[in-house]
Structure formats: structure tokens, C-alpha cells
C-alpha positions as CSV (number, residue, x, y, z in Angstrom):
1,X,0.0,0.0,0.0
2,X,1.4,3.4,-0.5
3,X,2.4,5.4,2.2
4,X,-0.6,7.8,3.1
5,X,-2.9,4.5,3.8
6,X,0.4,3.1,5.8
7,X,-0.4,6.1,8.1
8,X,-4.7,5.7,8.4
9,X,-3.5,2.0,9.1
10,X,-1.5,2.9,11.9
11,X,-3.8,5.6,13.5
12,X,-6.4,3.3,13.2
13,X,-4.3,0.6,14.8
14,X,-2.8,3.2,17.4
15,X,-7.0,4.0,18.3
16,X,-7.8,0.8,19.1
17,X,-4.8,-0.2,21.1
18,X,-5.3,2.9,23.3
19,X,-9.2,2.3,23.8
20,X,-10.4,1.9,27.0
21,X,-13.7,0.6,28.9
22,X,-15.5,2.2,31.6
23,X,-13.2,0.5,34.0
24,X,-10.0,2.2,32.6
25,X,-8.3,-1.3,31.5
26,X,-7.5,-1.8,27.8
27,X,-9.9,-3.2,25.3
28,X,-7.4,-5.3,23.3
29,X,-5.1,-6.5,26.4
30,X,-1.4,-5.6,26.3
31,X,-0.8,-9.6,24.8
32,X,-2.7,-9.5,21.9
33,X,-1.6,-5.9,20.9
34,X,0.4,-7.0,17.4
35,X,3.4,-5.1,17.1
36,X,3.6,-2.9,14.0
37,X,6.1,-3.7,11.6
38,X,7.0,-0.9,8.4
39,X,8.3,-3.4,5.5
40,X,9.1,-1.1,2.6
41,X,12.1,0.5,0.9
42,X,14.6,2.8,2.0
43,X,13.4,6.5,2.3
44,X,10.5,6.4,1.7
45,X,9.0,7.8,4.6
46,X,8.2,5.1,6.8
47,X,10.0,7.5,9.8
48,X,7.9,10.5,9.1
49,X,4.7,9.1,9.2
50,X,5.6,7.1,12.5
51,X,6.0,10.2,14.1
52,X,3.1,12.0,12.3
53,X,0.6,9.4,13.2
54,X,2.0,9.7,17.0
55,X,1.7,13.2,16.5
56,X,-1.9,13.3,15.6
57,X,-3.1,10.9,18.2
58,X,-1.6,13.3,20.8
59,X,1.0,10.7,22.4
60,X,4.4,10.5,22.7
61,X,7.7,8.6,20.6
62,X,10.7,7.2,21.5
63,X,12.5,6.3,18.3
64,X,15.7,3.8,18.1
65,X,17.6,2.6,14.5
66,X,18.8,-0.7,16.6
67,X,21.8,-1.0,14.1
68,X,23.2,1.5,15.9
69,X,22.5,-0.6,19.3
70,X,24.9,-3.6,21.1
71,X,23.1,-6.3,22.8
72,X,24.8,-4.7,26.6
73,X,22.9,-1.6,25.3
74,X,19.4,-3.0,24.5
75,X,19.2,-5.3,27.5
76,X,21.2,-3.6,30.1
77,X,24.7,-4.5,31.8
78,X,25.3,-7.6,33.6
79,X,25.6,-7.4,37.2
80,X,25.9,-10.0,40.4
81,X,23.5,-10.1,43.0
82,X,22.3,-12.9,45.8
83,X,19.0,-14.4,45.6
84,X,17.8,-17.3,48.3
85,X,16.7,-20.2,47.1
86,X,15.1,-23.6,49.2
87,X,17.0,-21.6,52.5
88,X,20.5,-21.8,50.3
89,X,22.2,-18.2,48.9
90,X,23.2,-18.0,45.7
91,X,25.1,-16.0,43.1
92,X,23.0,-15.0,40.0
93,X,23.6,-12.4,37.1
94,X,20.6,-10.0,36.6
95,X,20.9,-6.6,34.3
96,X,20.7,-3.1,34.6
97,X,17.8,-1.7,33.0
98,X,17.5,-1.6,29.2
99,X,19.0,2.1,27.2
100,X,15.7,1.9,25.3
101,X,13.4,1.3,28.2
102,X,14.4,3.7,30.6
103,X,14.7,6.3,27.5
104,X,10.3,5.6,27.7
105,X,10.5,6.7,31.4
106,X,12.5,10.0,30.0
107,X,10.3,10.8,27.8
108,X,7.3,10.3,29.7
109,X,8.9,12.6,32.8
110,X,10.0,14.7,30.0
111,X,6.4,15.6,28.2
112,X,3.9,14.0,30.4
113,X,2.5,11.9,28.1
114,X,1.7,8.3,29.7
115,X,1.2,6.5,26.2
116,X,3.2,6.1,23.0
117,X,5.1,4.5,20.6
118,X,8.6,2.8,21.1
119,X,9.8,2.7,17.4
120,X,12.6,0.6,16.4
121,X,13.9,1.6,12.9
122,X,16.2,-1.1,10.7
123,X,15.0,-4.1,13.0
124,X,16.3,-6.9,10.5
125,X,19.0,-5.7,10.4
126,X,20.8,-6.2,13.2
127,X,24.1,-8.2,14.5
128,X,24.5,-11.9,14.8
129,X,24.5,-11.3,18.6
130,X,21.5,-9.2,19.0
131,X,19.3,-11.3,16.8
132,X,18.0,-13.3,19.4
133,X,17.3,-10.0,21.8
134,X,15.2,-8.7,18.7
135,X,12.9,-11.5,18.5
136,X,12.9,-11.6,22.3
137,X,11.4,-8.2,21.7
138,X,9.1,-8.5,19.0
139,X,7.3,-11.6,21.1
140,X,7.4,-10.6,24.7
141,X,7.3,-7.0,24.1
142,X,10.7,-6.9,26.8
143,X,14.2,-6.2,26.3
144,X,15.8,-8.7,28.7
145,X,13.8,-8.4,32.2
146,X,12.3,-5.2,31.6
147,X,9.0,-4.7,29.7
148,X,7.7,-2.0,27.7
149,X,5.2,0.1,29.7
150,X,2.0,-0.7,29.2
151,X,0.1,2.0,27.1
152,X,3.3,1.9,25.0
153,X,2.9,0.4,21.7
154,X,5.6,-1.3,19.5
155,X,6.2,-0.3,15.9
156,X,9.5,-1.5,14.3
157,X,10.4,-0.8,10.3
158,X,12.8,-2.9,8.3
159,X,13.7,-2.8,4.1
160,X,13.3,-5.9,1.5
161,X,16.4,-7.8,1.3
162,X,17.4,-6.1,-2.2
163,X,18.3,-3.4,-0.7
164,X,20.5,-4.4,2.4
165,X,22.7,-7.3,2.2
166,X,22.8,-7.9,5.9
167,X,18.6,-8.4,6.5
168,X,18.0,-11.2,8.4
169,X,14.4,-13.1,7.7
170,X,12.1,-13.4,10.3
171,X,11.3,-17.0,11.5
172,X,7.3,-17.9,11.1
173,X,6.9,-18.1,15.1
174,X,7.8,-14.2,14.7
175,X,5.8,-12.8,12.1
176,X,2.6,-14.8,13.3
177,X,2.5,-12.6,16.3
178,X,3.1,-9.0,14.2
179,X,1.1,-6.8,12.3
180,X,2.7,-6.1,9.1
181,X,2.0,-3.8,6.7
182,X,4.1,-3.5,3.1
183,X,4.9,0.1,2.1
184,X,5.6,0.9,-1.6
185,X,7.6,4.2,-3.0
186,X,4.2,6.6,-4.4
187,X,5.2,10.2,-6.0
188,X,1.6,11.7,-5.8
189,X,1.3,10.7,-2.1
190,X,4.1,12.0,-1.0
191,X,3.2,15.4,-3.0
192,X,0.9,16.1,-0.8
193,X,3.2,15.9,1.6
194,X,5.7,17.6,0.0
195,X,3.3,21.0,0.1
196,X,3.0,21.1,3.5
197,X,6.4,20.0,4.1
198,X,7.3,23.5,1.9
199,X,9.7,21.2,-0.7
200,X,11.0,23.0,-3.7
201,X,9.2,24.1,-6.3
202,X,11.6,22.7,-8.6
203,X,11.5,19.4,-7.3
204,X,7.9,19.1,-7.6
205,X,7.7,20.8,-11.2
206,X,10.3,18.4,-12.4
207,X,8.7,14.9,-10.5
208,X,5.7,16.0,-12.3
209,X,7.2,16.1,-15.4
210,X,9.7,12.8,-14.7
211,X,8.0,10.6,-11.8
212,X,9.9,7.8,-12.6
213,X,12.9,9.6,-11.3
214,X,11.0,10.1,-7.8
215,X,12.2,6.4,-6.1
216,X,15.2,4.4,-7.8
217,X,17.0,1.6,-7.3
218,X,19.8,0.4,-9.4
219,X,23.0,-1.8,-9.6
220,X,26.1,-0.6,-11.9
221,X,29.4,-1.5,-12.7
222,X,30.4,1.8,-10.3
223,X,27.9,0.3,-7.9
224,X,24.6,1.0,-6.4
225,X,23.1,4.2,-7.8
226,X,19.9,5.8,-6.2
227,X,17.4,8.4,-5.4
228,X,15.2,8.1,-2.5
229,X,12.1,10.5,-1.3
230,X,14.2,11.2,2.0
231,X,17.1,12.5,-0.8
232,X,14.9,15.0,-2.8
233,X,13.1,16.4,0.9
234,X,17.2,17.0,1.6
235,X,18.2,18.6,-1.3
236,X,14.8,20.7,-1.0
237,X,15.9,22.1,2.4
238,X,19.9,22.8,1.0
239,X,18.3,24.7,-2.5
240,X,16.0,26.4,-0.7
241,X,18.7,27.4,2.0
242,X,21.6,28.5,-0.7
243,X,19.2,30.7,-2.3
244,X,18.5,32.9,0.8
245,X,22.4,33.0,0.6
246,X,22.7,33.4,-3.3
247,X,25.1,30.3,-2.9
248,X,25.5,28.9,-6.5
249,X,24.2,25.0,-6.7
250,X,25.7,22.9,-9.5
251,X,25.4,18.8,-10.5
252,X,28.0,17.7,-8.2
253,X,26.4,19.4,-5.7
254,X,23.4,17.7,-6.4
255,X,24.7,14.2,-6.9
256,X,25.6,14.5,-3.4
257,X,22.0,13.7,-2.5
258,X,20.8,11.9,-5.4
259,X,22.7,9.2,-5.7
260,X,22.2,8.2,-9.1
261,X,24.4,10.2,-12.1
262,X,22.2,10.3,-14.6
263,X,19.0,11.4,-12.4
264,X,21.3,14.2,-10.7
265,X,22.9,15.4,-14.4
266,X,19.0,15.8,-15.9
267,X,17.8,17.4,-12.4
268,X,20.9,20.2,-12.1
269,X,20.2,21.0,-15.8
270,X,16.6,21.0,-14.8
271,X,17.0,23.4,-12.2
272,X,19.2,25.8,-13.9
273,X,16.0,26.2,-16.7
274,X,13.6,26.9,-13.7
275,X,15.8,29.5,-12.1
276,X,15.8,31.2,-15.8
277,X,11.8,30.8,-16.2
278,X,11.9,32.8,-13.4
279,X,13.2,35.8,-14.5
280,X,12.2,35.3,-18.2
281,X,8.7,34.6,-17.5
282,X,8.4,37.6,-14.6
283,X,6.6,36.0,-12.0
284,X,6.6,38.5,-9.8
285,X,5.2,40.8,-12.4
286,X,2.5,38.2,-13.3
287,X,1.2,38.1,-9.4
288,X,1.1,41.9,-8.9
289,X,-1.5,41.9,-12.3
290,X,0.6,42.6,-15.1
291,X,0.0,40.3,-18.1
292,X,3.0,40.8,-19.6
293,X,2.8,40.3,-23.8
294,X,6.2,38.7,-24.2
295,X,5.6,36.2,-21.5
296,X,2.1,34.7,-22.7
297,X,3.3,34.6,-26.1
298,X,6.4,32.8,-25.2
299,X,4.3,30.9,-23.0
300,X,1.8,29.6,-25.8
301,X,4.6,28.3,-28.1
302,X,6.8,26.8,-25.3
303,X,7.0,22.9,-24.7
304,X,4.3,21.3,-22.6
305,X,7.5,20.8,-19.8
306,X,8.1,24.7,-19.9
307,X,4.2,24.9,-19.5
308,X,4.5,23.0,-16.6
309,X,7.7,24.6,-14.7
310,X,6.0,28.3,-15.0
311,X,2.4,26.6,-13.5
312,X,5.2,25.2,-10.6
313,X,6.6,28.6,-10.2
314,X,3.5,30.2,-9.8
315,X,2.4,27.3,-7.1
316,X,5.1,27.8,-5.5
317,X,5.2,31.8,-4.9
318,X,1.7,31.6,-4.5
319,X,2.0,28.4,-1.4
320,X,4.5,31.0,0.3
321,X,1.5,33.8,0.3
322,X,-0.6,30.4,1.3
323,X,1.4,29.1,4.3
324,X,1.4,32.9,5.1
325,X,-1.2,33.4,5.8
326,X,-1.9,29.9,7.2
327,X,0.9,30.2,10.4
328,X,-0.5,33.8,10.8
329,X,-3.9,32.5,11.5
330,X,-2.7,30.5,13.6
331,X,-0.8,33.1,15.5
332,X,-4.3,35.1,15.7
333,X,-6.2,32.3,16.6
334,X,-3.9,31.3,19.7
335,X,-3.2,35.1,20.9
336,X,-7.3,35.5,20.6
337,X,-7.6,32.2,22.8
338,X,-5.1,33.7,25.2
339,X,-6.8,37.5,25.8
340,X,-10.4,36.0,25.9
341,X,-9.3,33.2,28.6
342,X,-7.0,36.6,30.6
343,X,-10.4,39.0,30.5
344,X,-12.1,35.8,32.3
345,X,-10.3,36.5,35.3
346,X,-9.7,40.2,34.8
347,X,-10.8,41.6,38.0
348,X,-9.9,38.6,40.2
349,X,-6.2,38.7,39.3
350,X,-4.1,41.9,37.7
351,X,-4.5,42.1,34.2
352,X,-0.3,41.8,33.5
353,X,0.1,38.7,35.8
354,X,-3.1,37.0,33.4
355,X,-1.0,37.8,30.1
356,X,2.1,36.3,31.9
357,X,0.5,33.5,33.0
358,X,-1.1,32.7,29.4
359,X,2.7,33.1,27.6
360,X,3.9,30.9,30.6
361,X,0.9,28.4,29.6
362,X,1.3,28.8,25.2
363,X,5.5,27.8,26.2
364,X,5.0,25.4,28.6
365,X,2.2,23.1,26.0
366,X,5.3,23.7,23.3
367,X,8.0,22.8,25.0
368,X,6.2,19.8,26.0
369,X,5.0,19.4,22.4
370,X,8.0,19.8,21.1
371,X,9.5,16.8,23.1
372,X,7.2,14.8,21.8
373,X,8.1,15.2,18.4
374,X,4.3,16.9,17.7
375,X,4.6,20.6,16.6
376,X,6.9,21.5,13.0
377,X,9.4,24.7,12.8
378,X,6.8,27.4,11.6
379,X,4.2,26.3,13.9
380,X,6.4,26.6,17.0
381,X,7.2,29.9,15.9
382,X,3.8,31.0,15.7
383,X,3.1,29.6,18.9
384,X,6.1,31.6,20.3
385,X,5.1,34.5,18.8
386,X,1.8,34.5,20.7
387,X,3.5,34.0,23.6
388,X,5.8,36.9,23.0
389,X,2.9,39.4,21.7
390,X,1.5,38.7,25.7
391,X,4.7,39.8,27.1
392,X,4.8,42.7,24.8
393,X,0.9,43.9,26.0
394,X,2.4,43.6,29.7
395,X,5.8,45.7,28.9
396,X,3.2,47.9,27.1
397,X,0.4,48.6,29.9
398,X,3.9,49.2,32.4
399,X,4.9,51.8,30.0
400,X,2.2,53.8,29.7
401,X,1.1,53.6,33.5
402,X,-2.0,52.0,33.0
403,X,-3.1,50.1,36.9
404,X,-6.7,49.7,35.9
405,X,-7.4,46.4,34.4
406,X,-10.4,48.0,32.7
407,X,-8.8,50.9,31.0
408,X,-5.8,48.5,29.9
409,X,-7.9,45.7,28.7
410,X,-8.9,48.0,25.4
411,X,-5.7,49.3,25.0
412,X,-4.3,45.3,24.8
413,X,-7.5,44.7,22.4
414,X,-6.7,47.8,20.3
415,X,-3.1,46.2,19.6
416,X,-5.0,43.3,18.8
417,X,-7.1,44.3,16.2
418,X,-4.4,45.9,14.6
419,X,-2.6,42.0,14.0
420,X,-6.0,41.5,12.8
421,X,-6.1,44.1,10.4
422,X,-2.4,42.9,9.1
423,X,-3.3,39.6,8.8
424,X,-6.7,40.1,6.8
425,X,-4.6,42.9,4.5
426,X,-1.6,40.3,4.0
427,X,-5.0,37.5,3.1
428,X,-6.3,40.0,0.4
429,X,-3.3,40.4,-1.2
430,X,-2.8,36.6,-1.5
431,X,-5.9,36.4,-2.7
432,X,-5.0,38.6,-5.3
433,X,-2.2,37.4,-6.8
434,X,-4.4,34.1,-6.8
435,X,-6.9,36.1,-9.3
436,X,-3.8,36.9,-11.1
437,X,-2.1,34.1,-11.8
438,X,-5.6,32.7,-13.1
439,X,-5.8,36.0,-15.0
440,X,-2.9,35.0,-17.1
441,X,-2.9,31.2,-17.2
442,X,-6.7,32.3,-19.4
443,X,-5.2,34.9,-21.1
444,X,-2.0,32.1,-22.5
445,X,-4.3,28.5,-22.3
446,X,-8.2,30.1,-22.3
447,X,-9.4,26.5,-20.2
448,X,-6.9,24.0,-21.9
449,X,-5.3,21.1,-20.0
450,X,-2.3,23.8,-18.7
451,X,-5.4,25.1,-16.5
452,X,-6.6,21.7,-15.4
453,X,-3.2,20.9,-14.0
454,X,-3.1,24.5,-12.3
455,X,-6.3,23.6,-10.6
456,X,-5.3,19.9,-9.7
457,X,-2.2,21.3,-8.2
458,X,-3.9,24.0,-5.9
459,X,-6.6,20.8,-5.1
460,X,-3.9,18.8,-4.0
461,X,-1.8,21.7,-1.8
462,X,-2.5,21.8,1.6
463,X,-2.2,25.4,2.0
464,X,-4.0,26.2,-1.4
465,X,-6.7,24.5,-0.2
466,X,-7.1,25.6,3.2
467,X,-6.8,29.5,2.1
468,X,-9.7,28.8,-0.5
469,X,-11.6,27.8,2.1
470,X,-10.9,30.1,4.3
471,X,-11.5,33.2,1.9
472,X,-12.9,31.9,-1.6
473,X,-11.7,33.1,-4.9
474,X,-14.0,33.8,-7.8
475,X,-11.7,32.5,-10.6
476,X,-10.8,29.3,-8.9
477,X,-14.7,28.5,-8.2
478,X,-15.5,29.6,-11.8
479,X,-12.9,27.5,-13.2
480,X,-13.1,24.6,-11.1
481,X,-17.0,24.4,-12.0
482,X,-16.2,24.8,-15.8
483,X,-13.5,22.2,-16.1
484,X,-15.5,19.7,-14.3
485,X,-18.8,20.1,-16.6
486,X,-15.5,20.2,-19.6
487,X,-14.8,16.4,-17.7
488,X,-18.3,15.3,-17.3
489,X,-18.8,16.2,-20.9
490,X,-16.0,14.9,-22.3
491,X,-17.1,11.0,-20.1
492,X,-20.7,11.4,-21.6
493,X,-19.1,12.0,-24.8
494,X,-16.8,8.7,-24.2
495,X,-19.6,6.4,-22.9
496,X,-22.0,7.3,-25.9
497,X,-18.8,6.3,-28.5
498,X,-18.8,3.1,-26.8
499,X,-22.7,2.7,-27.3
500,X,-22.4,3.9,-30.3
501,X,-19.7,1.3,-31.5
502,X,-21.7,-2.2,-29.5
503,X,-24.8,-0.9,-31.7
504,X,-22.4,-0.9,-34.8
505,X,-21.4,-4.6,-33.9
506,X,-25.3,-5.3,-33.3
């Protein structure tokens, strides 16, 4: 199955483990809770969506690669102790308490979460001597003498033998007590993940054009050449990096995370094209309402690929207006939470020692999110920015003087509404350019197939999506409702040629 139904799979599974009955105690007792085990190719994603799922379910993660592990680390040190047995002493060994066991105790002290997933990553794949520890683990849920909490559930991940020469095969007795689920390599999947993961335009315009190049695998005379999703989400970050810093990028530079020669030598030449279209096609220009001649004539005799790298530029300026506006929302939305819980209690406690108390409250939920692996980069800086805007109305009310919680409350609420009226202006002007960039896609295509593909594209982004629900847009409704009666025309049209042909036969 491909990657995104991997993920429902384990929610699901993560759901049912963790449901409880009006006693507290576990529906599906701690024994018959299958491990999960990931069975798919490298780099794919099977990591990321571990940690997503965890992250969505609101519980913690405690992740391991065990190829990294000895067996003195994943069962504990030996040590000597006496124990009495039939009224005689004697000598046995017992061990110190598993790395990875006590590394669950951290992390529930740590985020107070009681309940999560203990993820071992490579898991046939490890030494000679640690073999037996692994199937030890995978059937009594212990490492050693020491269990696995309960409320703690096991996933584990491995790869196919073709593409590790030291996977070991798990015996029957094993795999009858797991839950596996095969993962397969899926390009218009992970798009959607690349959107609200921010990967580079580029990468996406050129996977559209070439998905073949997305996942390979291949054995040479030089050796093993290859490109994996984890290698283009990489390379995303480092472009997208070096261009804040104008640091040139060239193919050597790029073959350094796509393996594979040939893949990296038509992606660097690739790239270099979209950096041109960017410039020779005006983007920015296009966006602000300028239909430039030049462009939508150059446009209209280009190659369908060229078609396709100007659509990705403009998906990819307009997702940064998108996302925007997205983490400012959410900055809004948590700073408006905060003021209406502070005027609540305005009254019973000063009005400055509320506000601190809410920034205390928005760092003290991301910190503890953040331990758990549940909150990405932009969001935590939203977050912190709410936090910081509270401090800010306290240093604010100090400066001016203000004691009386009910003059200082509108003075806080006027600051407010001015983020407000940011946030809404900085919404209209994505909006905008969104009308825009319709605006000229009609003016080069009218409502050819270069439109469907600009429509599919903002259907399947994350942030597209959201903001058009969020605030509408005239052309995209328009043209979404005219290319689907195009599509249900053009079926009709299809199904009545096939009637049309069995009547011929008749």
C-alpha cells in the first residue's frame, strides 16, 4: 500500500490499542496488541509518518535505529546479586535496565504523556548477537527483564532484502505474532506531503514532469546508484537554503543527495532552466496583475515541460503567500484564545500577571509538544510568537502607566485588532495574486489542459486549499465548475462512443 494509507492503518491501529472501557483497563489486552512492523524501501517515509501518526493521536515517541544498538545496550549490563533459594544463597547475574526502556520513562517525565510508541527503525538488520534479543522483543514486548510500559505500543520498520545485504528473515513463530503492513515508493502521495512539508518548487515541477525519477534503485558496474524521497526532501531544504544566501548550486552538488548520475545530471540542468523561467517569464510581475505580452506569447509556443515549470513557479510563490497566511492564523487564533481566557479572570487577578501567566501556559504546551516530536518549525514559531505578543501587551500597559485592568484591557484589544487588520490585508493580497495568476494562465491557455493541471495542483496543496476555504476566490470556483462540466462532458461523450460502436457490432 502506498504510504498515506500506511499512516490511516496505523492511527487506526494506534485507536484501538489505546481504547479503554469504563473500567480504565484496555480493550485489546497488552498480549494481543500485534506489534507494527514498516516493511518497505529505504526512504520512503516510513520514519515521518511514524511520528506523524503519534503526533496526531496526541502521544508521545521514543525512536531507536537498533543498528546503531549492542546487545549490553538494548538489554542492560550484567551485574551479580544474591537471591535465596530452598533456604541456600546464591550468586546469579541480573541486568541493569535496558537504554531503550528507561529512554520511555525520559520521555514520559519529560512531556507527560503516559502513552506512546517505542519505534525501532532497521529491526532486520541487526548483528549476529542481537538477533535473538530482537525476537525476544518483538514476542514478549521486553528487552531482557524489563517490559515495555503498558500503554506503550511497539512499531518497528525494516527494508526488503534487495536493498541491504545484511537483512535477516524473520522466523514464522515471529511474524505470526506481528502486524505487518508492506509500504511501496508513491510520488503523488508523497506530494501532498511535499506541500505542506514547503519542498521546492523545482523538485515538484520536475517529479511531475519525470515521476519515474521520484524512487530508484539500481545496480552498476560503479555500484549501487539511487534516489530516494528522503534524498529530494534534503536537497529541498539545502536549495532552498543557498538561495536565501545566493550560494550557487551545480550537479556535483546535487549528486551528493541523489545518488544516481544520470537522475542528478538531468535534475541540475533541470533546475538551472527553472531559475531562468523565473526571471524570463516575470513571475513577480505576473502576481502583482501585469500580463505581460512577451511572457504569454512565449508561454503559448513553449514545450508542454516549460508549460509545466512556470504553472510550478507560480504554485510555489503563491503556497508561500498560502502558508502565510496559514501560520499567521494560527498566531491570531492562539493570541485571541489567550486574551479572551486573561479577560475571564480580569478583575480577580491583575491584568499583566493574566498575560504572563497565558505566555507561561502557550510555552509550557510547546515545550512539552515539542518533546514529543508533535509541533513542526513554523508552527512553533507561531506559537512563540503569541507568547511573546502577551509579554509585549504587559511591557506595554507598564509603559504607559496603566493600573486599571479596565482601561488596559482595550488598550491590549486595540493592539489586537491591529494584527488582525495585518493579517486580513496580508489574506487580500494573496488572494490577489491568486486572481492573477488565473488571469494569465486564461489569457496564454483560455481553459486548456495547462489550467486543469493548475487547478489539480492547488486541489492537492495543503495550504491552497485551506486558504480557499478560508477566503474563496472567484476564478478558482468559476474555473473549477467549468472544467468539471468540460470532464463530465467529455465521459458522456466517451460512454456514448462506446454505445455507439456495440450498436455498430449489433
Amino acid at each position: 500500500m502506498n504510504i498515506l494509507r500506511a499512516k490511516q492503518e496505523i492511527i487506526h491501529t494506534i485507536r484501538a490499542y489505546l481504547a479503554k472501557d469504563d473500567e480504565g483497563s484496555y480493550l485489546i489486552p497488552s498480549v494481543h496488541q500485534r506489534p507494527i512492523l514498516l516493511m518497505g524501501p529505504p526512504g520512503i517515509g516510513k520514519t515521518a509518518i511514524m511520528e506523524q501518526a503519534a503526533a496526531e493521536c496526541g502521544i508521545a515517541i521514543v525512536s531507536y535505529t537498533i543498528t546503531h544498538h549492542t546487545r549490553q545496550s538494548a538489554i542492560g549490563l550484567p551485574f551479580l546479586t544474591k537471591r535465596n533459594y530452598g533456604g541456600t544463597e546464591h550468586t546469579i547475574t541480573e541486568y541493569t535496565m535496558s537504554e531503550i526502556i528507561a529512554s520511555i520513562y525520559d520521555k514520559m517525565e519529560e512531556t507527560g504523556l503516559r502513552e506512546g510508541i517505542l519505534f525501532i527503525d532497521e529491526i532486520n538488520c541487526v548483528s549476529e548477537t542481537l538477533a535473538p534479543t530482537m525476537l525476544q522483543f518483538l514476542q514478549r514486548k521486553s528487552f531482557g527483564s524489563h517490559f515495555v510500559p503498558e500503554g506503550w505500543i511497539i512499531a518497528a520498520a525494516g527494508n526488503p532484502p534487495e536493498y541491504n545485504k545484511s537483512v535477516r528473515d524473520f522466523d514464522v513463530v515471529t511474524l505470526d505474532r506481528l502486524k505487518r503492513i508492506d509500504v511501496e515508493e508513491n510520488f503523488d502521495v508523497w506530494k501532498k506531503y511535499a506541500y505542506r512539508n514547503h519542498i521546492h518548487p523545482a523538485i515538484l515541477s520536475y517529479l511531475d514532469i519525470k515521476k519515474q525519477h521520484f524512487y530508484a534503485f539500481e545496480t552498476t558496474v560503479d555500484g549501487q546508484a539511487f534516489v530516494t524521497a528522503r534524498g529530494w526532501e534534503d536537497l529541498s531544504q539545502f536549495l532552498l537554503t543557498c538561495e536565501k544566501l545566493d550560494i550557487p548550486v551545480d550537479e556535483p552538488v546535487i549528486l551528493e543527495y541523489l545518488q544516481h548520475p544520470r537522475i542528478a545530471r538531468d535534475f541540475a540542468a533541470y533546475y538551472d532552466l527553472f531559475r531562468k523561467y523565473q526571471s524570463d517569464y516575470h513571475i513577480d510581475e505576473i502576481l502583482s496583475g501585469a500580463l505581460p505580452a512577451s511572457a504569454i506569447e512565449r508561454l503559448q509556443g513553449a514545450p508542454f515541460d516549460e508549460r509545466l515549470s512556470v504553472i510550478g513557479l507560480l504554485i510555489g510563490r503563491l503556497t508561500e503567500e498560502f502558508s502565510t497566511a496559514y501560520y499567521t492564523d494560527l498566531y491570531i487564533t492562539r493570541l485571541f484564545d489567550s486574551l479572551k481566557a486573561a479577560k475571564r479572570f480580569v478583575g480577580q487577578k491583575p491584568l499583566q500577571e493574566l498575560l504572563s501567566e497565558e505566555a507561561a501556559a502557550i510555552r509550557q504546551k510547546l515545550d512539552s509538544r515539542q518533546k514529543a516530536s508533535a509541533v513542526d518549525r513554523r508552527e512553533a514559531a507561531a506559537l512563540r510568537k503569541a507568547a511573546q505578543a502577551l509579554e509585549d501587551d504587559k511591557v506595554l500597559l507598564s509603559a504607559q502607566a496603566i493600573r486599571d485592568d479596565t482601561e488596559g484591557f482595550p488598550v491590549i484589544s486595540a493592539r489586537f485588532q491591529d494584527e488582525v487588520q495585518a493579517m486580513e490585508e496580508q489574506a487580500a493580497a494573496a488572494s490577489a495574486k491568486l486572481e492573477h495568476a488565473f488571469a494569465f494562465l486564461e489569457a496564454a491557455f483560455g481553459k486548456g489542459q495547462e489550467l486543469v493541471v493548475f487547478v489539480t495542483e492547488l486541489n492537492t496543496n495543503y495550504f491552497s486549499t485551506w486558504f480557499i476555504g478560508q477566503n474563496g476566490s472567484e476564478a478558482y470556483t468559476r474555473c473549477n465548475k467549468e472544467l468539471m462540466i468540460g470532464k463530465q462532458r467529455q465521459e458522456l461523450l466517451h460512454d456514448i462512443g462506446k454505445i455507439q460502436s456495440f450498436l455498430t457490432v449489433l
